[in-house]
N, C-alpha and C positions, 0 to 999 in steps of 0.2 A: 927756651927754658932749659932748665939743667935735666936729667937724668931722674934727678930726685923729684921733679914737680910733674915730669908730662912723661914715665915709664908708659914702654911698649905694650906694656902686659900689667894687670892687676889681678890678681889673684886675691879672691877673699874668701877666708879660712882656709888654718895650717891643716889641713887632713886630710886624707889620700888620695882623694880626688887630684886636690890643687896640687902637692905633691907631683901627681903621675904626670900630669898635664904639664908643669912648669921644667920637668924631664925634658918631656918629649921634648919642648919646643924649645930650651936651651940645647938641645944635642940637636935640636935640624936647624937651629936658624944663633948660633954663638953669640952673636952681638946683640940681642937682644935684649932690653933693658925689661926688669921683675921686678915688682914692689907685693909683700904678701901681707896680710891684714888680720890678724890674729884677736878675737875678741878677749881672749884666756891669755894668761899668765904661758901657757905653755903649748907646745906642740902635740896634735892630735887630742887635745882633751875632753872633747867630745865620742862624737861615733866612730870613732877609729880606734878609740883607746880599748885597751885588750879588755878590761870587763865590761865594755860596753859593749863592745862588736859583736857580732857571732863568732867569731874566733876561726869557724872551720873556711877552709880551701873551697867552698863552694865549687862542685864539680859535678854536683848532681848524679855523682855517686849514692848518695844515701838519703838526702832528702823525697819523700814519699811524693808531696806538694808538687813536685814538678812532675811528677806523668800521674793524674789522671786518670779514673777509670771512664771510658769512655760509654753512651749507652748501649751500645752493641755487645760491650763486655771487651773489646779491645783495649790495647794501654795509649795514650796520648805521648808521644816522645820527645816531639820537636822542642818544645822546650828545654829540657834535661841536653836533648845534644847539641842547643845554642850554647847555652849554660857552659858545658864542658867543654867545646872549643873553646870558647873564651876565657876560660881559666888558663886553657894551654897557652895563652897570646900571651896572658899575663906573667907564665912563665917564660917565657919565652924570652921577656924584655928584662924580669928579673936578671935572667943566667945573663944577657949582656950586659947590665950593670955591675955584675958579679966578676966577668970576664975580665972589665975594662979597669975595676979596682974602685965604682964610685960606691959597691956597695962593699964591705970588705969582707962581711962575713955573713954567709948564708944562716949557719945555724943561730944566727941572732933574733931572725924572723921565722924562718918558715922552717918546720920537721915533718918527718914521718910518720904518722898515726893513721890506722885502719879505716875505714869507711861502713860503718856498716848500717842497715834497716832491719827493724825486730819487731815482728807480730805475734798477734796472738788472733784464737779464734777461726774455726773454718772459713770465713768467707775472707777472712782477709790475708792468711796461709796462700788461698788461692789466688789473692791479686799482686800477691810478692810474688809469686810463681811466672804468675804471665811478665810484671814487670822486669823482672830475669830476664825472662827469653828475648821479651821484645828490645832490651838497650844491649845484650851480648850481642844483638847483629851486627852492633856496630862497631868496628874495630877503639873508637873512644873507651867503651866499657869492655874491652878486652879482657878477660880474666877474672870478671868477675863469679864468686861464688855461690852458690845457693845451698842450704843446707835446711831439711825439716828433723835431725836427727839431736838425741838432745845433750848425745856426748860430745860430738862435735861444737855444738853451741856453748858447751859448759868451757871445753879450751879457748873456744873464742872471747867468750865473755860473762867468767865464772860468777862475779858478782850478781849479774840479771838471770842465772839460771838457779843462784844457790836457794834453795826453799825454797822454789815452782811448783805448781801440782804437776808429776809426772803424766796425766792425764790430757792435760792440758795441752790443746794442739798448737805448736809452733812454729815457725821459720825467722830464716836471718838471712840476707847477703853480706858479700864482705869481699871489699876491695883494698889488696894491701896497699894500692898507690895514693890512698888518700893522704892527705895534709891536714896539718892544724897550723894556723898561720896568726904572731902578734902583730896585727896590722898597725899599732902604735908603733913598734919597735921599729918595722918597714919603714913607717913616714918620715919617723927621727930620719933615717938613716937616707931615705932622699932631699928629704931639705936639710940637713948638713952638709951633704954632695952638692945641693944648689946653692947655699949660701956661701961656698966657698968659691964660686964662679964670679967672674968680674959681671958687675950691671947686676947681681941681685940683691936684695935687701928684704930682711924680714921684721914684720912690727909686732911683737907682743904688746896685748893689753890696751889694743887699737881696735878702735870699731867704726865699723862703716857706717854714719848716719844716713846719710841720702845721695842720691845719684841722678845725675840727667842730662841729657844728650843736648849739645850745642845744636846749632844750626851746620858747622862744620862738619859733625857727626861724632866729633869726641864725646867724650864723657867728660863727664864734672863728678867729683867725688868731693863728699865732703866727711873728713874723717877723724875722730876721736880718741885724743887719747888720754883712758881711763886712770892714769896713773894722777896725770896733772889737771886734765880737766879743759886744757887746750884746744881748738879744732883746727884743722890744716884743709885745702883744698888744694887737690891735684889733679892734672888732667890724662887721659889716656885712650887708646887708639881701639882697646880689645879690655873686659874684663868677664871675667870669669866665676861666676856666685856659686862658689861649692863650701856652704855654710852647714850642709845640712838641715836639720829644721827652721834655720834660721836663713834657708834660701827663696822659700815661700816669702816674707814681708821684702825681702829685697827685688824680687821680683815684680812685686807687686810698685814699688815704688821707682822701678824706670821706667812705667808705663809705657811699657814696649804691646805693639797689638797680640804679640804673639802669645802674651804671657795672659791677656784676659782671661776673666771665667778660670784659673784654677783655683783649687783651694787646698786643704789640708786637713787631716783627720789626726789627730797623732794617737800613739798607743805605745805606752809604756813598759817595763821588763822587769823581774826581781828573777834572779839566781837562788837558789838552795848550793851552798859551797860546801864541802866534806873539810872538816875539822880535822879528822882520826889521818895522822899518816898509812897507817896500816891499810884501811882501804883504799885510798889514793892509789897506792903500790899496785895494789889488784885487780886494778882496771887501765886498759892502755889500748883503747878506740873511741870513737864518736860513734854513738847509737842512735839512731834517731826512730822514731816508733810515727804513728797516725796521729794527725793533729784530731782533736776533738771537733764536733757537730760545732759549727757557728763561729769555728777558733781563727784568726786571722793565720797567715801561712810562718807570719814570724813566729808565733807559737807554739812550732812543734814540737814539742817534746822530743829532749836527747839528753842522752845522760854522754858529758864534754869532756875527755883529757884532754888538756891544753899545759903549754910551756909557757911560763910567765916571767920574764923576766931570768931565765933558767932554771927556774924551779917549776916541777910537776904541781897541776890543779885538777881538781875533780869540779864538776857544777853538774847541774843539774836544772832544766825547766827549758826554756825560761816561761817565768807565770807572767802574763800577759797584764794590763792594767790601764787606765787611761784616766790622761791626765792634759789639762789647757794646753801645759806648756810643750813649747815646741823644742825644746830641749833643755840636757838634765839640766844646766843651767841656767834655765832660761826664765820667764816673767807667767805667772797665771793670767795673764791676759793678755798671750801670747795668741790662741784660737779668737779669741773676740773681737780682737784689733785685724785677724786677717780677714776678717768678715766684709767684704765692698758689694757696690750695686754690681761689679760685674759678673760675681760668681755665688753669690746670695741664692740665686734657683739650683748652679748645676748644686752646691752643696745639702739644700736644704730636700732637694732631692734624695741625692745620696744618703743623707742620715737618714730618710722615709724609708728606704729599700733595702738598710742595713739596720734597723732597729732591733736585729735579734742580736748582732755583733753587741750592738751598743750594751745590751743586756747583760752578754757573755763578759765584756772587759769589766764592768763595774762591781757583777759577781765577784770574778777574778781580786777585785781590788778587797772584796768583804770577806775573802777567803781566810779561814782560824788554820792553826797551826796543824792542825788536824787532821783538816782537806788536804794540804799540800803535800802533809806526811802520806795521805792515803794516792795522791796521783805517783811521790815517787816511789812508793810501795807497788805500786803496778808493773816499776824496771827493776826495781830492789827489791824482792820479797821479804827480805830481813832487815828494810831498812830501819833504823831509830832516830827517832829526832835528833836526842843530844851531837849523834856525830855530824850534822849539819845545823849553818847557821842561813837566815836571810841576806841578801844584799841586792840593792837596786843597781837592775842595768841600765842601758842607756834609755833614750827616748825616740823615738822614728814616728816621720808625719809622712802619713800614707799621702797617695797623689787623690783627689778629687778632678776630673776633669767636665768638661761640658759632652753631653752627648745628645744628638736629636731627637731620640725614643724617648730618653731616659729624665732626661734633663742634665742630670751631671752622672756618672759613675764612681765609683772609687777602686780604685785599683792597687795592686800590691806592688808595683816593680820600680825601675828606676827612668824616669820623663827627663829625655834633655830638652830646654824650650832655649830657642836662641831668633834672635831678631833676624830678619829679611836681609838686613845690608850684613850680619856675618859678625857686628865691633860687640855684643853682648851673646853670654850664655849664661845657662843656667840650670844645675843638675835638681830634681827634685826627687821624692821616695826613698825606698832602703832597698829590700832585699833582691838580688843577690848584693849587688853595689859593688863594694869592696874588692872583692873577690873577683869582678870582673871589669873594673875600674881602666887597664888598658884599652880595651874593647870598646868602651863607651868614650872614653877621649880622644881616638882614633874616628868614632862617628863625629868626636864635637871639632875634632881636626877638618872632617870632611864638610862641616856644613860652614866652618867659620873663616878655614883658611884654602878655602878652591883652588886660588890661582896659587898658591907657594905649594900645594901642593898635587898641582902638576906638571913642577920643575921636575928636571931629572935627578936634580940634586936630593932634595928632598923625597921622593920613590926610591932612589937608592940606600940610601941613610935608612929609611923607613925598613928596608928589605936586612940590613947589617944587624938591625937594632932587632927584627920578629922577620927572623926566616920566611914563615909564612904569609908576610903579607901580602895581601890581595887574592890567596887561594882560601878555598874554606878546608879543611883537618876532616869534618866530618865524611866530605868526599873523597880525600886521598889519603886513604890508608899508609900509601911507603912515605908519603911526608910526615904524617902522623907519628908513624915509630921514628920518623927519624930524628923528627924535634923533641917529643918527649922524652928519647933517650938522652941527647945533649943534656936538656934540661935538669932530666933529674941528675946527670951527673955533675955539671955543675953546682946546682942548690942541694947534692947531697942529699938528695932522698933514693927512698928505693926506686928500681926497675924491675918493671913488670914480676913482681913478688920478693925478686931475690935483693938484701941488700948492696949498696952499691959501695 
């Protein structure tokens, strides 16, 4: 068969995932034939797309969520300095694409915006306190600040201090190395570099109906396309379901063992966007504060600068909400339909054990204009309605898995589930995701393609492409500064405070 019917690789959905992965494995293996499967008219137009994404460098700089107070009263870290090594891989692999000219311009994607965490309240003054102490051990959070003083926080970030009770007890940290990253503008920008490579090809407006494994071991794909209404069938060796919410039914329908018993929870987003230029101007960091009692971890609260398309944006939330579908464009009977005998328990479990969430999002969804004005009035003391309006972000389906205790769990992060013999995977969940997207496709590297890569060829290439590979950053400090440095000078951010 030609190139066009039986590709090496399928990739379904254009979004960062697929993106990072179709990188990797056209730079370690050239000849390798790509077919991409794009449901939407366009690239990244789901959860990658800048007002959909989270937008920030996930680095576990500022988000609270990742450390934990533990019962002892100690802080929980290991997460935060997974998190933040992997963001440094993901730099890592940018500044080589940037090097080598596949991406051309750093400030298209990713800039330099502060990092910072803002409390209020004695008990929780003193859990920003400990969580300082405890991530500055580590050379990853090198430099970062802590500050309970409220002139210092007024320069840092005059918007959330103007009209405060002076009384009022507060702390902030604040790390200049954070980012704010358009993970849309990113994707464009690697699948243009992949499509201009011989053997790939991408399908707008094409949808993956069904899929199922030969006796050979290929796949059968059978795929749609939305324009005309035609279906096509092609076969392949390796595919790849980074749909996002729409990676749950497709999983579900290669009836791989592996993929049993999951399910899917999804939970929606709305932004509050600053209208007023004037404010805009007078905020220039990511703040993230404590998520509320019951609130899922995506809903922390931050008030966001972000670069959009080159223009500065203010947001604010995001308000949480829940909704069937499993993505923004996707079908209300998108949760019903993923409902099978094999994950029927772990789920029905999980929505038992989470019935106060359940609560929390549909609140959230009855929320008057009122409330929202009163939660961003908690970062903005001065804030007014009129210079914000609503807008819906994207849609994220938490993971539900099976567990023995429990029956199912529900979990917040990102599950790669991939078959036994290695020819299917499949990314499910959201946060961090994005942000640490090399990270994860370098595990879906290691469980899918073993033998290619234990070639030398492919451990070297891997080593040109992320310095670091195969060491971990959190244990060696002089690798640490050494790639960081590269990096930010490459992608043009600052180093370690000072512009570069």
């Amino acid at each position: 068969m030609s190139p066009k019917s039986a590709p090496d690789i399928v990739l379904i959905g254009a979004g960062i995932m697929s993106a990072t992965l179709g990188v990797l494995l056209k730079e370690l293996q050239p000849e390798l034939t790509i077919e991409i499967f794009e449901r939407l008219d366009v690239i990244a137009g789901e959860s990658s797309d800048a007002w959909n994404n989270a937008g920030t460098g996930h680095s576990a700089f500022c988000e609270l969520n990742y450390t934990p107070e533990k019962a002892d009263g100690s802080i929980e870290t290991n997460k935060a300095l997974k998190i933040a090594e992997s963001f440094e891989v993901s730099k890592e692999f940018w500044s080589f694409l940037v090097q080598e000219g596949c991406i051309k311009s750093p400030g298209d994607f990713i800039q330099s915006v502060p990092h910072m965490s803002f409390v209020w309240g004695a008990e929780n003054v003193e859990y920003l306190k400990k969580r300082q102490q405890a991530l500055e051990s580590n050379h990853l959070f090198k430099g970062m600040q802590y500050s309970e003083d409220p002139a210092v926080l007024s320069e840092w970030m005059p918007l959330v201090m103007d009209g405060r009770d002076p009384a009022e007890k507060v702390a902030a940290t604040r790390m200049e190395l954070g980012t704010d990253i358009n993970f849309g503008a990113l994707t464009r920008s690697l699948i243009d570099y992949l499509t201009e490579q011989d053997g790939v090809s991408l399908n707008l407006n094409h949808e993956v109906r069904d899929l199922e494994q030969d006796e050979d071991g290929k796949w059968r794909l059978t795929v749609k396309n939305m324009e005309t209404g035609k279906k096509r069938k092609l076969f392949t060796k390796f595919v790849f379901i980074g749909a996002g919410g729409g990676s749950l039914p497709l999983l579900e329908k290669s009836d791989i063992p592996e993929g049993k018993g999951f399910g899917g929870f999804p939970v929606s987003g709305q932004w509050l966007i600053c209208k007023n230029p004037e404010i805009v101007e007078r905020h220039a960091a990511k703040v993230y504060g404590k998520a509320s009692v019951g609130a899922p971890p995506m809903s922390v609260p931050h008030l966001d600068t972000r670069m959009i398309d080159g223009k500065k944006a203010l947001l604010f939330g995001p308000y949480a909400g829940f909704s069937t579908k499993f993505l923004k464009k996707g079908s209300w009977l998108d949760l019903p339909k993923s409902i099978k005998f094999n994950n029927i328990r772990p789920m029905l479990a999980a929505g038992l054990d989470n019935l106060p969430l359940t609560k929390y999002l549909i609140d959230q969804v009855r929320q008057s204009p009122e409330e929202r004005l009163e939660a961003l009035q908690a970062f903005l003391p001065k804030a007014k309605m009129e210079d914000w309006e609503l807008e819906f972000a994207g849609q994220r389906v938490q993971v539900i898995k099976k567990d023995h205790e429990h029956g199912g769990v529900l979990e917040f992060g990102t599950e790669v589930v991939s078959a036994a013999d290695g020819s299917i995977a499949a990314l499910l969940g959201a946060s961090p995701g994005a942000s640490t997207a090399v990270s994860i496709m370098l595990e879906l590297l290691d469980r899918c393609f073993k033998e290619e890569l234990a070639t030398t060829a492919w451990k070297d290439k891997l080593l040109q492409m992320i310095p670091s590979y195969g060491q971990k950053l959190s244990d060696t400090p002089a690798l640490c500064d050494q790639v960081r440095e590269w990096s930010n000078t490459v992608l043009e951010l600052k180093t370690q405070g000072v512009p570069a």
